[in-house]
N, C-alpha and C positions, 0 to 999 in steps of 0.2 A: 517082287518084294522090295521093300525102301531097303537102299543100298545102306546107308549110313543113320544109326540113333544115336544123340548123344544125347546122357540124363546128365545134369547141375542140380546136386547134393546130395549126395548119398549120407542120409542120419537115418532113425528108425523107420525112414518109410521107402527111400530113397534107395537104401540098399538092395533092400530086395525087391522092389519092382526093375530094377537096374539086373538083376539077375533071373528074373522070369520073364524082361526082353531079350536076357542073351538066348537061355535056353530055348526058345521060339525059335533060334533061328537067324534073327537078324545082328549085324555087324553093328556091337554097341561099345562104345566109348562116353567114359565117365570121369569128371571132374568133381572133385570136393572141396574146400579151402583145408581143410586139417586130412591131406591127401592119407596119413596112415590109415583111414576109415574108411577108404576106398580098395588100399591094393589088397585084401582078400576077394576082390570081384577077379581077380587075376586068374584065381582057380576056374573061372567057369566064363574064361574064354572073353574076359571084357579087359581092354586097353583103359588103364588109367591116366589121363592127361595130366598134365604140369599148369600150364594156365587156364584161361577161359578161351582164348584164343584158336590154342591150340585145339581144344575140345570139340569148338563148332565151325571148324574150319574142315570145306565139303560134307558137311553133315544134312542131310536129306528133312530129318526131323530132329527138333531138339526139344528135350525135355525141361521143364525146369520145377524142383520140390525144394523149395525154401522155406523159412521162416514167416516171413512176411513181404507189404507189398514194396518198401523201402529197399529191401533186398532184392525182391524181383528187379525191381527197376534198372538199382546199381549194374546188375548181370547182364539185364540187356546193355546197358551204357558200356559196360566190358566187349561184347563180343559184338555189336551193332557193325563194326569196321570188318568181320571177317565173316558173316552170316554168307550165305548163298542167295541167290535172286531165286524165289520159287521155292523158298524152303519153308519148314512149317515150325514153328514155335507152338507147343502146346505149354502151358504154363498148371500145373498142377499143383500149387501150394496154395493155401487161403489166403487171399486178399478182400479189399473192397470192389463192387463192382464199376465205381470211378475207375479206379484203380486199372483194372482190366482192359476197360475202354480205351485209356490214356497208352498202355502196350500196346494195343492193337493200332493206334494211329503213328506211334513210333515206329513201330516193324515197319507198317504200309509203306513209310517212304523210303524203305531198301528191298519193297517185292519181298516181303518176308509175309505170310498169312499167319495168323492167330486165332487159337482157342483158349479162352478160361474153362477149364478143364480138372476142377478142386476133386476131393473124393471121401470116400465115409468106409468106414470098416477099421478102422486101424492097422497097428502093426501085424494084428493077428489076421486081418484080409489081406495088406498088403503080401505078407508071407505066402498065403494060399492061393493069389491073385485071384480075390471074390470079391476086388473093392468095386464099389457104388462110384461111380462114375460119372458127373455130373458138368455136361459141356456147353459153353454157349457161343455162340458163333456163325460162321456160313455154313450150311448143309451140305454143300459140293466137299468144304474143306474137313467138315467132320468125317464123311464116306473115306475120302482120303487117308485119313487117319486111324480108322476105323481097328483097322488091323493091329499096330500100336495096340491102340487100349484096349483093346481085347486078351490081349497076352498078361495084363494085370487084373483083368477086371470085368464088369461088365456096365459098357460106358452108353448113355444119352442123353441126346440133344434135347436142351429143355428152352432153346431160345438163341433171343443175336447173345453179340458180344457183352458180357458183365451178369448175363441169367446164369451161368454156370456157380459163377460165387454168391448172386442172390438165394440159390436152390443150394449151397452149403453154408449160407446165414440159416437159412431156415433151419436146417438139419443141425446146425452146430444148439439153436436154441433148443430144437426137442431133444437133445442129447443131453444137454446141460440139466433142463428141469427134470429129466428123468432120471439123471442122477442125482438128484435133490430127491424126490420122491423114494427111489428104490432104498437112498440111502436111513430116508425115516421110515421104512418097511423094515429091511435089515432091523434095527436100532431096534423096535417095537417088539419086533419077534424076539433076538436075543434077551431083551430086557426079562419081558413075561413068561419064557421054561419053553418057548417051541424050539425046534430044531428047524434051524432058517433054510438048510441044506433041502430038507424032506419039504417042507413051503414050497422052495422055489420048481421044484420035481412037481410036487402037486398043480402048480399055476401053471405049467408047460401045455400048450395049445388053447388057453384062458382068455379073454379079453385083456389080461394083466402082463401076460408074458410078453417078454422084449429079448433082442440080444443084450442088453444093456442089464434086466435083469437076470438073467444069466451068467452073462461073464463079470458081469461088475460087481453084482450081488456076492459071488462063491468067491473074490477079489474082498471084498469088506468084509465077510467072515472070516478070510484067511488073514490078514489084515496083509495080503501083497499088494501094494502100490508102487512096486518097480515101474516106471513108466512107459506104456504105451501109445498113450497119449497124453501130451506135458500140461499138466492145468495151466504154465502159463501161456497156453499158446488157446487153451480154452477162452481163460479170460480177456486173451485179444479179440480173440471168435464174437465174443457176446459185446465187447466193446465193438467192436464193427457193424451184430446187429444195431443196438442203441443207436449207433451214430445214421446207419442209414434210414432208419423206423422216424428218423426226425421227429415232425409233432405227435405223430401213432404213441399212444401211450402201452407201454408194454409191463406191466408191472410184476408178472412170476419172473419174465426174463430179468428185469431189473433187479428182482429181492435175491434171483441165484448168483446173477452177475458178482451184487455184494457180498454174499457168502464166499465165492470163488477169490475175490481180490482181499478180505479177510485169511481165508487158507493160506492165501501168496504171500503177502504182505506181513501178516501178523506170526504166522507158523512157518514161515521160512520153506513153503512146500511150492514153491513156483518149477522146481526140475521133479516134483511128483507125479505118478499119473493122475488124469482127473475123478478117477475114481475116488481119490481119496478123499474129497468132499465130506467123506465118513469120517473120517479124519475131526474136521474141521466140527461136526455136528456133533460127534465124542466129545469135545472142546466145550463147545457151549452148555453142555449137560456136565459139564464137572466130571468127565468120565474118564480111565485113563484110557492112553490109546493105544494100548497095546493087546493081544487076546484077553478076552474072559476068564 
């Protein structure tokens, strides 16, 4: 078993995949920058470190769940001087897959290996450790790791280095436009006298049905958009497809992308979940936004 895990960032996803590697088993140690959001891991056997230094200093494998790939970077540039030769960086936040690449060439010259290693399920997979797992890199280095991501999720190799955050571009666009869709099904039903509850009961095993209509759906009825997943981190998501799709013209991802930066921007919803896209199409309909 890998003697030493340390996860960089414990926020809604970070925590608790940082506590269903302790319960597995393995010796984990976790860093946060707003360290009070960490030391409840304390309960269940995980050491909360003081810098970044401290955190991956003889750490076997290190994890990192951040914001984006600006902060990935910075992190590495933190802890690069105290990394292990032979150690594994798996980086699990969404980036670009530039981005990715450009890690994996900085570790290489301290013997450090790399996975882009992004994931899908949210808080509520993270919680369950059901998340989608989606790695790109060396094969020997994945087997390696294997163990790791297993304890959150369930992880595959979709390619080299930078496929792992191409294959969560993808997944972040079918998310997005299906919460655009689901969210003008809801809309449609409430409007007309159905009960959107009993709909989405009836669509379960349908060509229609999704997790997304499910949890998102019974989310826009209830109108709970506590965040699970932050629309502004959506709207970076979709700004990174754009940016990588270059000349590919992409236009459902483009018209949600603008409805997403509309919700952020205009309705002050960028620390919402991105569920609330409902939100935002209430808005457009002059509707208000609070229940029926």
């Amino acid at each position: 078993m890998t003697r030493k895990i340390t996860l960089l960032g414990t926020g809604l996803m970070g925590y608790p995949m940082a506590r269903n590697i302790a319960s597995a088993g393995f010796d984990m140690t976790v860093w946060n920058r707003s360290r009070t959001k960490a030391e409840g891991l304390t309960a269940h056997g995980v050491m909360v470190a003081d810098t970044v230094v401290d955190a991956v200093t003889h750490a076997d494998v290190v994890i990192s769940m951040l914001s984006d790939g600006p902060a990935v970077e910075s992190i590495i540039a933190d802890a690069k001087p105290a990394l292990e030769s032979g150690a594994v960086w798996l980086d699990m936040s969404s980036t670009k897959p530039e981005e990715a690449r450009a890690f994996a060439d900085t570790l290489a010259t301290s013997d450090v290996s790399f996975l882009d290693a992004p994931v899908s399920g949210g808080s509520k997979g993270a919680e369950a450790a059901t998340l989608a797992i989606m790695a790109g890199g060396d094969a020997t280095v994945f087997e390696s790791a294997k163990a790791v991501f297993e304890t959150m999720g369930r992880p595959t190799l979709v390619g080299p280095t930078g496929a792992g955050q191409l294959a969560k571009l993808a997944n972040q666009a079918i998310v997005a436009v299906t919460i655009g869709a689901v969210a003008e099904a809801m809309l449609l039903l409430e409007q007309n006298g159905a009960d959107a509850t009993a709909v989405r009961s009836a669509l379960k095993g349908g060509f229609a049905d999704s997790t997304i209509l499910q949890q998102h759906g019974a989310r826009m009825t209830k109108r709970d958009f506590v965040p699970g997943g932050l629309t502004k981190l959506q709207l970076k998501d979709l700004d990174n497809v754009l940016a990588e799709a270059g000349s590919l013209k992409l236009p459902v991802v483009q018209h949600v992308r603008d409805r997403f930066h509309r919700y952020m921007t205009q309705m002050d919803a960028g620390d919402r979940d991105h569920s609330g896209l409902f939100e935002e199409l209430l808005d457009l309909n002059g509707l208000p936004l609070g229940k029926p």
